[in-house]
C-alpha positions as a Python dict, from the first residue, in 0.01 Angstrom:
ca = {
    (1, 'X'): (0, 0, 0),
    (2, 'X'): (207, 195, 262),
    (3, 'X'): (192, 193, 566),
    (4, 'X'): (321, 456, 841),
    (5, 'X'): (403, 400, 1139),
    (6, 'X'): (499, 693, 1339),
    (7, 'X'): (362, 1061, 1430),
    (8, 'X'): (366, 1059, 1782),
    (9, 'X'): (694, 1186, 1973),
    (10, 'X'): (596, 1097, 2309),
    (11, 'X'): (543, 740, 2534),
    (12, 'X'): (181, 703, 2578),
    (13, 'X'): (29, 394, 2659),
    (14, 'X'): (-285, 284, 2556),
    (15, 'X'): (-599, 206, 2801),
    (16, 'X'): (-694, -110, 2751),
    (17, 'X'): (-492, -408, 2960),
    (18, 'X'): (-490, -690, 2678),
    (19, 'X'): (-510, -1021, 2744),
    (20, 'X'): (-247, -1285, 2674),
    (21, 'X'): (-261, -1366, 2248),
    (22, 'X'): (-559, -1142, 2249),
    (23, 'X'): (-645, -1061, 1875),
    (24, 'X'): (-700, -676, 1872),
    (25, 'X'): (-667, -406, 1593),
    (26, 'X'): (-474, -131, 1766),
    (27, 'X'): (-557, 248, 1616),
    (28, 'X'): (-335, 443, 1681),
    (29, 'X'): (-82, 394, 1965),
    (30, 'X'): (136, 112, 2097),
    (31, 'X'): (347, 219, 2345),
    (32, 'X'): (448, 505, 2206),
    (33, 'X'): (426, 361, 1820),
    (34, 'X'): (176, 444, 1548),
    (35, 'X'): (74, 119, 1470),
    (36, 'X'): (-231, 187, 1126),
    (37, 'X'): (-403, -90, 1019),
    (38, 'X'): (-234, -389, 1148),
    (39, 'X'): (-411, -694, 1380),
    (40, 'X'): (-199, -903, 1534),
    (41, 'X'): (-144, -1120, 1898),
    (42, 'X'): (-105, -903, 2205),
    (43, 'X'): (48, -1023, 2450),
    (44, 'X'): (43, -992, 2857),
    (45, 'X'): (250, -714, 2824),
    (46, 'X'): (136, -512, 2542),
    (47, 'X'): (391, -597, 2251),
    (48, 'X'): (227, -640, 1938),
    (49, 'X'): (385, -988, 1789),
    (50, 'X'): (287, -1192, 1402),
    (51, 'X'): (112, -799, 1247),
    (52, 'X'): (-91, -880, 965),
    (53, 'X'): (-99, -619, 675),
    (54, 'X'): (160, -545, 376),
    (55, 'X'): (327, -274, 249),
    (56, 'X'): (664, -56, 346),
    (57, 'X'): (723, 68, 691),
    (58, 'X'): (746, 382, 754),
    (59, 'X'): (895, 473, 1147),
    (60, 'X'): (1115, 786, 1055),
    (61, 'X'): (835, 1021, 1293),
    (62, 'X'): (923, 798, 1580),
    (63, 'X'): (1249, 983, 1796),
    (64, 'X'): (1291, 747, 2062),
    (65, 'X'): (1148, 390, 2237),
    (66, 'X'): (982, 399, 2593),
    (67, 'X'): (1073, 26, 2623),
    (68, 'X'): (1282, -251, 2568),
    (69, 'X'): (1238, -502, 2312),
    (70, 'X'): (956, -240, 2191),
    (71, 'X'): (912, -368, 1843),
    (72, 'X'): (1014, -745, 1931),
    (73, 'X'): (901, -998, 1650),
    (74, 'X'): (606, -753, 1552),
    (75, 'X'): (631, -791, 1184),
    (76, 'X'): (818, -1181, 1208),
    (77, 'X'): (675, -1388, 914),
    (78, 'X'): (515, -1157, 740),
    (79, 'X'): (632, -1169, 352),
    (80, 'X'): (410, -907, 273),
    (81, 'X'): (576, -645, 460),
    (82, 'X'): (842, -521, 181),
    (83, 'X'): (1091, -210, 48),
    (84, 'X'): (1267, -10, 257),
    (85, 'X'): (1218, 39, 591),
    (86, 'X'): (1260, 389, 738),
    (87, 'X'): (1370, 437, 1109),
    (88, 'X'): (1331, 776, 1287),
    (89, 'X'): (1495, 645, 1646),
    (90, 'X'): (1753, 882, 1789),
    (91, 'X'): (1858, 623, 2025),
    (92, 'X'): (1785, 250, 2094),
    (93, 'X'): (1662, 82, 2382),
    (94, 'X'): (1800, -295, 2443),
    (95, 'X'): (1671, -550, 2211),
    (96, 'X'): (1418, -313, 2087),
    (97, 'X'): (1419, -456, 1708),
    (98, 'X'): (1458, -804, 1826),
    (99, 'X'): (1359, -1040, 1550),
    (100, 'X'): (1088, -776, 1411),
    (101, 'X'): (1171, -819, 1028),
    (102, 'X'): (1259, -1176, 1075),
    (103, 'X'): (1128, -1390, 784),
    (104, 'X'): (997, -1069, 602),
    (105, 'X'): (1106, -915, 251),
    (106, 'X'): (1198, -578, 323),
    (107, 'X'): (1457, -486, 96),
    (108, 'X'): (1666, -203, 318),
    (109, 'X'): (1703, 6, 629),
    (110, 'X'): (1762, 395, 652),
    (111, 'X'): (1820, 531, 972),
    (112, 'X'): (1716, 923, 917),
    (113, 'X'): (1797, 1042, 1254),
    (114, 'X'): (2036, 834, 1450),
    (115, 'X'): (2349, 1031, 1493),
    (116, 'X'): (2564, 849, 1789),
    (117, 'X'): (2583, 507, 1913),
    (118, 'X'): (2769, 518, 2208),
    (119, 'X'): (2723, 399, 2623),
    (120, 'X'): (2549, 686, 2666),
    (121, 'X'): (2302, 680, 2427),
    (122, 'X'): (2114, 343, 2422),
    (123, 'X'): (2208, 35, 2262),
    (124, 'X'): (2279, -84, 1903),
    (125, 'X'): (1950, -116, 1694),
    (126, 'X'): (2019, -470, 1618),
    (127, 'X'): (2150, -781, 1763),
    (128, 'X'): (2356, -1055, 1613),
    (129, 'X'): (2057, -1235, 1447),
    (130, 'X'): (1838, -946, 1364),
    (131, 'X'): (1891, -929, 1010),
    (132, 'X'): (2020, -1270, 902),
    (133, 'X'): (1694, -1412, 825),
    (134, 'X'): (1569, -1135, 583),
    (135, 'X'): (1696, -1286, 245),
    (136, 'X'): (1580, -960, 35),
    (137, 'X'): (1837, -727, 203),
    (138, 'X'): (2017, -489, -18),
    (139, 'X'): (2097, -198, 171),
    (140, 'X'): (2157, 29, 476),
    (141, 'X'): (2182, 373, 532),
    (142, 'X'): (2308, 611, 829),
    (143, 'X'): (2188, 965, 704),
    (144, 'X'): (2293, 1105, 1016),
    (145, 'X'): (2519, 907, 1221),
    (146, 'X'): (2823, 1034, 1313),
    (147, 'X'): (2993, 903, 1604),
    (148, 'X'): (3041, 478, 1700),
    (149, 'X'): (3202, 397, 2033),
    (150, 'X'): (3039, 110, 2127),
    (151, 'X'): (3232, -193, 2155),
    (152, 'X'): (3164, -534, 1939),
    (153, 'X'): (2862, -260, 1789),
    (154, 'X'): (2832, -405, 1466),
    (155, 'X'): (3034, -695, 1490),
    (156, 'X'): (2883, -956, 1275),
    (157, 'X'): (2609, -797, 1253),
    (158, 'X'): (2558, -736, 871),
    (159, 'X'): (2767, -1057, 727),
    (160, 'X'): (2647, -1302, 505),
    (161, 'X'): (2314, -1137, 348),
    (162, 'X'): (2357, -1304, 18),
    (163, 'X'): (2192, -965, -156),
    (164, 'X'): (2343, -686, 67),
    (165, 'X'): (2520, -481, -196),
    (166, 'X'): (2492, -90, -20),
    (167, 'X'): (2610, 37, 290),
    (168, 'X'): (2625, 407, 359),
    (169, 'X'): (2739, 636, 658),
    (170, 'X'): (2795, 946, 490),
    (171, 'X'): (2898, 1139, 765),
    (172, 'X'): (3031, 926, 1040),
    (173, 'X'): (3335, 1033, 1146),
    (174, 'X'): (3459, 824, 1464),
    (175, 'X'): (3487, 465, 1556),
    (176, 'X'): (3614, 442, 1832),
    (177, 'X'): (3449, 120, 2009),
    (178, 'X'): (3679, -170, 2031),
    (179, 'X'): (3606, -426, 1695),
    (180, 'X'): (3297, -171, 1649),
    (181, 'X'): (3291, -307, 1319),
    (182, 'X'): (3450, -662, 1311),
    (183, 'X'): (3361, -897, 1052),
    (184, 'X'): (3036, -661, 967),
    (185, 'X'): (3012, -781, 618),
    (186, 'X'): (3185, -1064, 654),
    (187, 'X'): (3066, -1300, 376),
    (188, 'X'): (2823, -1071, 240),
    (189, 'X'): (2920, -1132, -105),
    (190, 'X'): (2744, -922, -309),
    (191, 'X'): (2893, -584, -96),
    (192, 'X'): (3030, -373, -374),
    (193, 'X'): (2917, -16, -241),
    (194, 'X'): (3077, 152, 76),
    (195, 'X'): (3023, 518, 203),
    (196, 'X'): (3236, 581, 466),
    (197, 'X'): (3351, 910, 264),
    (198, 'X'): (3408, 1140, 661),
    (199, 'X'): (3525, 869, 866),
    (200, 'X'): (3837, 991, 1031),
    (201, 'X'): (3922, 801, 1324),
    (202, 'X'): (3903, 421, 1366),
    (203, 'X'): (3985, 264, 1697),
    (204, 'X'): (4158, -52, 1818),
    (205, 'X'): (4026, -377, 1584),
    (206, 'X'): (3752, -154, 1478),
    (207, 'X'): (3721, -284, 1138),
    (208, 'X'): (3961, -602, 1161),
    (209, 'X'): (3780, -856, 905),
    (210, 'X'): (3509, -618, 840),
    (211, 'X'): (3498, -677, 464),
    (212, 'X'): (3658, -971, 454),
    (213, 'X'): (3494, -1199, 145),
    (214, 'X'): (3294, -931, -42),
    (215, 'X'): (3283, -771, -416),
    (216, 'X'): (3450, -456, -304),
    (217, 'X'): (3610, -328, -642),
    (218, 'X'): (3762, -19, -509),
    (219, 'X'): (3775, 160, -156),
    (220, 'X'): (3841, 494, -66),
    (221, 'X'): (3914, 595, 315),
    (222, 'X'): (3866, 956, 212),
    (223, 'X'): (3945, 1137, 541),
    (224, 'X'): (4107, 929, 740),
    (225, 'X'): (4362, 1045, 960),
    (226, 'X'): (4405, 828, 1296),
    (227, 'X'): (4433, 441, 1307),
    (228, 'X'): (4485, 230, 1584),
    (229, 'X'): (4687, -104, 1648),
    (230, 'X'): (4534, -402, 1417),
    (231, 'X'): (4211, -155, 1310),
    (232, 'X'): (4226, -300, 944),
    (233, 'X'): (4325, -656, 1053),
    (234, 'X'): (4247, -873, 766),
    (235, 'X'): (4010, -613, 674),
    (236, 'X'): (3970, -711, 307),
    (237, 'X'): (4042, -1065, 358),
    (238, 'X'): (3978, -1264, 61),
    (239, 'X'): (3822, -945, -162),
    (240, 'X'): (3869, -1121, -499),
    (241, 'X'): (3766, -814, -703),
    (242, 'X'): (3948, -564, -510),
    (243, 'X'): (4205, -343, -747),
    (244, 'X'): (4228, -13, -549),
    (245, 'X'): (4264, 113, -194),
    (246, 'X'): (4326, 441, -161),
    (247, 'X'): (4425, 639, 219),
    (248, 'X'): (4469, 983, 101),
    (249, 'X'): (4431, 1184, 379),
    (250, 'X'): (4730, 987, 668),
    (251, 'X'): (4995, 1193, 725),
    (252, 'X'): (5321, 1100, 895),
    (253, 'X'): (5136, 1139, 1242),
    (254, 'X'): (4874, 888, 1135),
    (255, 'X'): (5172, 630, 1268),
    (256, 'X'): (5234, 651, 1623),
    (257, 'X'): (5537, 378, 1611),
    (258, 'X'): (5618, 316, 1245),
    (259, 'X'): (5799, 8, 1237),
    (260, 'X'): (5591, -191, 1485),
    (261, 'X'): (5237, 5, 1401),
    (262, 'X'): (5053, -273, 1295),
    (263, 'X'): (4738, -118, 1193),
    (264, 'X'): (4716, -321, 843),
    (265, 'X'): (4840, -621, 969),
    (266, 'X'): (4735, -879, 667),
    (267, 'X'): (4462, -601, 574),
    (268, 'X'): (4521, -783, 188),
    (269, 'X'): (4517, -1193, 285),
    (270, 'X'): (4450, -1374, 10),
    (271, 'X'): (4375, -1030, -217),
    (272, 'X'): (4592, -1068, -507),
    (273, 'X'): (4685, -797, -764),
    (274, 'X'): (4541, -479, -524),
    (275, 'X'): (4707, -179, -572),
    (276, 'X'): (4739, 55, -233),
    (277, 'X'): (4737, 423, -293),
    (278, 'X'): (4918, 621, -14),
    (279, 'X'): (5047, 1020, -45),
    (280, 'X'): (5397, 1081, -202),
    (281, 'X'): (5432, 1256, 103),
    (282, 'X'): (5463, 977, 274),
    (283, 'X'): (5669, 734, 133),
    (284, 'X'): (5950, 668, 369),
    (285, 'X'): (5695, 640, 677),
    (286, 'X'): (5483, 391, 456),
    (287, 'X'): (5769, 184, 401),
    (288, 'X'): (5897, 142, 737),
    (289, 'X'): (5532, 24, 805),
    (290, 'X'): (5596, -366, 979),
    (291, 'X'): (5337, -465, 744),
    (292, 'X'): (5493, -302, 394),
    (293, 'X'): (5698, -586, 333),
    (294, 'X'): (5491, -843, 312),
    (295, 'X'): (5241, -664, 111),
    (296, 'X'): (4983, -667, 377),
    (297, 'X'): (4966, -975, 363),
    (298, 'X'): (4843, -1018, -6),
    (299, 'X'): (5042, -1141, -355),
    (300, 'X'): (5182, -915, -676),
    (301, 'X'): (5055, -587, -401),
    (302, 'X'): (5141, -280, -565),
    (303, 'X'): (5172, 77, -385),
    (304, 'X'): (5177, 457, -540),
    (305, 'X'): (5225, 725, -407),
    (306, 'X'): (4983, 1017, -513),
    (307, 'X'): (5069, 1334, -550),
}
């Protein structure tokens, strides 16, 4: 069975003022959300909470949330509710996902429309525990997103999910939020696919730690170009597997201060055997690197240069 959730683009409310744990079947619009064929408690306030019903979850007609916490704990505890769940949201209000798949077995999240996360534009779409207590997560996809500048965004957010293997962000190309993405799959140990194929900028301790402890086999920074101080700080810490990083799109300019730039400070700790993959181009400005000599911070480090 699936079951959609979505099709309306606007924030109306329904009619009826529900009472406190009131058991209602709600057809078709919760504040602003599709809900089909789910019963569940309504509260004082509206919210849907404990939805009865199985299948996937289907959101991606849904642009925006009139409310916060909007979706708070409305699927919690429900092991029927499975697969991948599909997200339309352009932007986030705060808390608006807040425990919703808690204790369920969805198996991913695709974000289809989301394209910034910034100040600006709402909040994150999950906090720190959101996703910690759904033990069938394998993946997560940003079709669209293309811009992070919110601080501490993802920090945390997506580490230790024992089956989390995918993570894709096709097309993001700036991270600029301080530790936007520190310690994000921290732990996650079964991580061995990253898409981050357009990223070009990454800002100060943006992804210090971020894969620190996963299966990453090889990793590819396709286009990047600007770094800031400590960005990859023990990025890779303890990657076992890993046997290739490759950077080859930085340029001499990618360096602001080449012997104290510290952008990959320890990126390798405890990595043993990696080999770094930098362009011939820039040999002498890799070397002068504070960080070169120590081999990031990892043993038996090897670096070519690509032509």
């Amino acid at each position: 069975m699936k079951v959609i959730i979505g099709n309306v683009h606007n924030n109306t409310t329904p009619t009826f003022q529900p009472s406190h744990q009131t058991v209602v079947e709600l057809k078709p619009k919760k504040y602003g959300v599709d809900v089909d064929g789910y019963i569940g408690n309504v509260d004082m306030f509206g919210y849907l909470h404990d939805a009865t019903g199985s299948g996937t979850v289907d959101m991606s007609d849904i642009w925006y949330f009139s409310r916060d916490e909007q979706l708070k704990e409305m699927f919690m505890n429900n092991p029927n509710i499975t697969g991948v769940v599909k997200l339309g949201m352009k932007r986030f209000t705060q808390h608006a996902m807040d425990d919703c798949f808690k204790n369920t077995n969805i198996t991913g999240f695709e974000f289809t429309e989301l394209e910034e996360i910034s100040p600006e534009n709402g909040y994150p779409p999950f906090t720190y525990s959101d996703l910690h207590d759904c033990p069938m997560l394998e993946s997560i996809k940003f079709d669209k997103l293309q811009t992070v500048s919110t601080s501490i965004c993802f920090q945390q957010k997506f580490s230790q999910l024992p089956r989390l293997t995918t993570f894709e962000a096709p097309l993001l190309q700036s991270v600029t939020g301080q530790s936007s993405f520190n310690s994000a799959f921290s732990g996650s140990s079964a991580l061995t696919t990253v898409d981050l194929s357009s990223l070009e900028t990454i800002g100060m301790s943006s992804f210090a730690s971020a894969f620190s402890y996963t299966s990453l086999v090889t990793m590819s920074f396709t286009a990047l170009t600007t770094v800031a101080q400590y960005s990859l700080r023990n990025a890779f810490y303890g990657c076992g597997y890993l046997t290739d990083l490759y950077f080859p799109a930085v340029t001499t300019t990618t360096f602001a201060n080449y012997s104290s730039d510290r952008s990959f400070m320890d990126m390798l700790k405890e990595c043993d055997g990696t080999t770094v993959h930098f362009p011939a181009s820039i040999q002498s400005t890799v070397e002068n690197l504070a960080d070169f000599s120590t081999g990031f911070g990892g043993s038996n480090i090897s670096v070519l240069y690509d032509q």
